[in-house]
Structures are given as C-alpha cells and as structure tokens.
Steps between C-alpha positions, in 0.01 A plus 500: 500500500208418738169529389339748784123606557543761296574281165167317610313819530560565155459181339155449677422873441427561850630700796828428691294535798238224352774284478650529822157442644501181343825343515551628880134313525401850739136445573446835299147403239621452138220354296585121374496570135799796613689228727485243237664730209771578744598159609513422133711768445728394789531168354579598101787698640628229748456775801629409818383702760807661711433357855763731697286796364200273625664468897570913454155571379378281808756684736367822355138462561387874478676648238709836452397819540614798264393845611513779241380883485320477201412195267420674216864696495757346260734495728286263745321340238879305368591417854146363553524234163859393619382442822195301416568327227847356666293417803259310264769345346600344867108396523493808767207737534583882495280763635551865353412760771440836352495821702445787269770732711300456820723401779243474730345264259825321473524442884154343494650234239805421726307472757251273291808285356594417875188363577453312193869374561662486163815336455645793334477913434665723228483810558526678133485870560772718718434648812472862618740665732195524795622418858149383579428254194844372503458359848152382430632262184824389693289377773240340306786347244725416795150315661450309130849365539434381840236380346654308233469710246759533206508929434693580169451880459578672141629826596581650842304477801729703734538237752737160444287267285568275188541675204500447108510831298755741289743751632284804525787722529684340193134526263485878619913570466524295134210678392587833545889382381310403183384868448827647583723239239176710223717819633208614686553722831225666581279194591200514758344233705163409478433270811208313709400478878747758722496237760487173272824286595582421083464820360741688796731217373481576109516882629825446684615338167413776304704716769774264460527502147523892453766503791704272324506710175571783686106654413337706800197335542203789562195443705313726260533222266325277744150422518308209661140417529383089453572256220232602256473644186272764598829611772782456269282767270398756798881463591634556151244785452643636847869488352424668193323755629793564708718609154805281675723410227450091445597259240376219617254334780621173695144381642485233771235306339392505149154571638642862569691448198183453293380849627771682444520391141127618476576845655785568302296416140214729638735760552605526139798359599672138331689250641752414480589811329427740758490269825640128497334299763579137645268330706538192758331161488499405145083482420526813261734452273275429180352768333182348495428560870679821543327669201838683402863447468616113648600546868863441563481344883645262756349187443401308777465080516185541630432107408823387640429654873188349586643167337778491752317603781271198427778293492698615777184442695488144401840428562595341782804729628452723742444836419654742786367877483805611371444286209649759182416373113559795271412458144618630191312840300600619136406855361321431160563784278198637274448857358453672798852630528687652289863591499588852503 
C-alpha cells in the first residue's frame, strides 16, 4: 500500500497539513528545523509524493467551501471532519462556513464564496420551503456554476442541484415501522422547522408508515417547534399535558429526542416503561451524553457524506443538477424502546 502524507504526519509527529506544505513546496512559512523532520520522515518511509493529486491541487487553487448551520452541532460537526480531513488528504484547503441558523447570514457567505471564487461549495444543511430564499440560493448557486464552481448539497435545496444525502422519507417511515414491529400504536411525532424541507420529508414518512399499518395518524399527536432539546421538551410537555394516550415518541432529531427524554423523567414518568422514544441522527445513543436510558435512533454516516462530497468535487465527471447519491442509514437499537 502507498505510503500517503498522512503516514508521514505521524511518523514525524506533525500535522497532515505541515506536511502537505512541505512536500507540495507551497510558499506557506514552516520553520527549517519543522521542514527538515518532515523531509526525513518522507525519506525513512520511501514517500513518493502523488503528482496527479499535485496537477488537481494546482487546478483547484482556492479550495472547497462547506457551509453548515451550526459548527458546534453533532450533526455538522461529522460532516465538517469528513470533509476536511479528505480534502487534506488530496493536499486541498477546506473552509468551514458557519451560520448559526441565520439565513441572512448565510447569503452574505454565498455571496462572499463567489467573490473569493472557490472551486467548490457543499452545502450541509437542508433548505426551507420559502419562495423568496429558494430563488435567492438557486440564483446565486446557478451563478457559482457558471462560475465554475462544483455545488454538492447534503440534503434538499428545493431547486435541481447535486445531491449526496439519505432518503428522508425512508429514515422517518423505518423509524416509526421500528416502533410499530415493538407493538406500539399510539405513537406521536415530535418534529423540527414547519417549513424545513427534511423534516416535512421524515413527517410524510411517519404518515406513510401508520397508513401502511392501517394506524390513523392524529394531528393531536403532532407537535413541531426547532431541532433543540429545549423544543423537543416544551413539545413533549405540550403532549402530555394534553392526556392523549401515547406509547411512544418518534422525534426528528435526537436533539428533540434528548428533551423529550428529559421531560418525561421530570414528569415522574420512565422510559421506556411508560413512553419508548427513538430519535434520528445517531449522536445520542450512549448513555453518557443522554444522561438516561441509551437512545435507540437512525444513525446517520455523517463522516461518509462530507467524504463523498469532497470527492465527487474532485472528480473529474461532470456533475449535472440532477446528480442523485443516496446513502445507506441503520436504526441502532438501545434501551429506549421497549416492546409492549
């Protein structure tokens, strides 16, 4: 197998970015003493630097983009390593662009990504189902591709662009299928955004899944509010209070999921003996974090997205806007549920 930068990294204890900086010979300052322990390095393990990924780091000369909602999330924070750490790996720089849920904020990156002309964008959160802003990013992604610009998006935009994600529909439909194989029927739905594009998509899956086993789904039983934990716990508080007869909680995010654990152990109540609850996402599951029963949960591969968006980015087929790669989610089953 090829030794790459990374196995030089390690053996000279330094960064893979260090490395690349000195092999690639970039201009960037690394002290002598620094440049010296990596060429040694380089030579104990026979490296031979990859000169194809040399001509693509030349042809991409700005680097990749990845715009996210919130860095600090779990669910951003995965995407972010595999993206950076594959574009690393291809001697590539990538810049992490975090919003923190303002979409006005978010425009003023776009519009600071076209001007800086990067070579390519990911855009890692979904979209909301506004007229307004959906025309505003398809005419400023449509300008980036006109521009050159390789766009990968993670979850839907609402317009025709490149996508690498999970079946939305399928994580909200084998979720709730999950609960109903436990013999549970009264089951609620704990859910983000109204207008977000993903969560009306694990919704409709939920719908699905209780049409299917002949269950009348209830909009009583539905509550939304954002993906934190502080909403899934108003919500849950919301649905208790109502006295509606539920045995378990399908949240859309195991942010919500997280809170509606927390309500539920406030109230007096257990679960899963009382209320079984499965989240979605997969960065709850150990009891450690979750400070009660392990979360049972559609795991996401968070790492595997932004990996392949990298990748697809510095391929060199085309990537057309209809451009579908769907990947693969598993439900990892704690204590949260329990079969009745």
């Amino acid at each position: 197998m090829p030794v790459s930068i990374v196995d030089v990294a390690k053996h000279a204890g330094v960064s893979i970015a260090t490395v690349s900086r000195v092999v690639n010979d970039t201009g960037y300052p690394v002290t002598p003493a620094l440049r010296q322990k990596v060429l040694d390095s380089a030579k104990a393990l026979n490296f031979i630097p990859n000169r194809s990924a040399q001509a693509l780091r030349r042809r991409m000369r700005n680097g990749i983009a990845l715009i996210v909602r919130n860095i600090s999330d779990p669910y951003f924070s995965e995407i972010e390593r595999g993206v950076t750490e594959t574009a690393i790996k291809n001697d590539i720089i990538a810049t992490v662009f975090s919003s923190m849920q303002d979409t006005e904020f978010e425009m003023k990156y776009y519009q600071l990504i076209l001007k800086q002309q990067y070579d390519g964008v990911i855009i890692g959160a979904g979209a909301y189902g506004r007229k307004k802003s959906t025309e505003r990013l398809q005419a400023i992604v449509r300008e980036l591709q006109q521009q050159g610009c390789r766009v990968i998006a993670l979850a839907p935009q609402g317009f025709e662009v490149p996508v690498i994600s999970v079946d939305n529909v399928l994580v909200g439909k084998r979720a709730t299928e999950f609960l109903i194989s436990k013999g549970h029927r009264d089951i609620a739905f704990l859910g983000g955004y109204r207008d977000h594009l993903v969560d009306g998509d694990r919704f409709s899956g939920y719908q699905q899944a209780l049409a299917l086993h002949e269950l009348v789904y209830d909009s009583q039983k539905m509550y939304l509010s954002d993906y934190s934990a502080k909403g899934g716990y108003e919500n849950c508080a919301k649905l208790l209070d109502s006295e509606i007869p539920v045995s378990a909680i399908y949240c859309s995010n195991d942010h919500i999921a997280y809170g509606a654990i927390k309500c539920v152990t406030e109230r007096g109540l257990k679960v899963p003996e009382d209320i079984s609850i499965v989240g979605t996402g997969g960065f709850y599951s150990d009891s450690e974090y979750i400070g009660g029963p392990g979360l049972t949960s559609v795991h996401f591969p968070f790492y595997r997205l932004g990996e392949l968006a990298v990748s697809k980015i510095l391929g060199d087929d085309e990537i057309p806007n209809d451009y579908r790669e769907i990947l693969e989610t598993k439900i990892v089953e704690n204590s949260s549920v329990r079969m009745l």
